[in-house]
N, C-alpha and C positions, 0 to 999 in steps of 0.2 A: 747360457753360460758354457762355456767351451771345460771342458774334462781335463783335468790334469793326469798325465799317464803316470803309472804307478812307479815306482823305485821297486825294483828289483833288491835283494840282498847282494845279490852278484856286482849291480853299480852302486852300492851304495860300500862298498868294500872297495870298491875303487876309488871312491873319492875320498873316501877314508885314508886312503892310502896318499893319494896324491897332498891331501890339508895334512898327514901329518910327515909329507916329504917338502913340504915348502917350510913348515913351522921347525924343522931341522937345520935345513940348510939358512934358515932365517939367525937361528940360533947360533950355528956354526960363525954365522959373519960379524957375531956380533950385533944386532939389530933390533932395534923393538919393532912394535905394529903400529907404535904411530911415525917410526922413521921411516916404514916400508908406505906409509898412507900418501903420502907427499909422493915418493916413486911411483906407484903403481895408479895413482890416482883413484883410490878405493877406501872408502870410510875404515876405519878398523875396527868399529863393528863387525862388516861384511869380512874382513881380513880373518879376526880372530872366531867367525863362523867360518869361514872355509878351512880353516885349520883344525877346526873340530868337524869337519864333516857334516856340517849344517846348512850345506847350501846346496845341494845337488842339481840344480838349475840355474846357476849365476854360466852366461853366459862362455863361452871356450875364450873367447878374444883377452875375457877380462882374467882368465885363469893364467892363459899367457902371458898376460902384460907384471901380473903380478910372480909369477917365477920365474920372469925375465930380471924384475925390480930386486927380487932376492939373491938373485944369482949376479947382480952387477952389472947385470950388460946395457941399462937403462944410464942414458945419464939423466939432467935434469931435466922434467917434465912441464912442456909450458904449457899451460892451462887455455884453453878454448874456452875465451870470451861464450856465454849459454845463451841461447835464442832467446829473444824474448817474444811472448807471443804478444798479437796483435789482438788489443783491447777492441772489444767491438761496443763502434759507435750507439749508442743509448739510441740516438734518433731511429736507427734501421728497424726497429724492433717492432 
């Protein structure tokens, strides 16, 4: 089982900072977390834990994508069709 590296109080004061600089300007626009879920393509679950600083590992991309979505510069997000995985045949077995 591979180790998960520690959180620092140093980064965890930074994500602190960043969940409660997105749930401002979320607020500023007027916005809930389930109007921001649809934008940023992110459960509001995971939304309204990044905004309390409960996610310290959700990926950069999706942090991006989600204070793009607050800030407006998103417009509508079309959804990717989800792979489906391939059933294996009962026979191979």
């Amino acid at each position: 089982m591979r180790q998960q590296p520690y959180i620092t109080p140093e980064i965890q004061a930074q994500v602190d900072a960043i969940g409660a600089d997105i749930r401002r300007i979320r607020i500023m626009a007027d916005a809930t977390q389930r109007e921001l879920e649809d934008l940023a393509n992110l459960d509001q679950t995971s939304i309204s834990r990044v905004e309390r600083g409960l996610m310290p590992r959700l990926p950069l991309y999706k942090y991006a994508r989600l204070r793009a979505a607050v800030e407006g510069r998103l417009g509508p997000i079309r959804h990717r069709p989800r792979r489906r995985r391939r059933r294996r045949d009962p026979d191979w077995d």
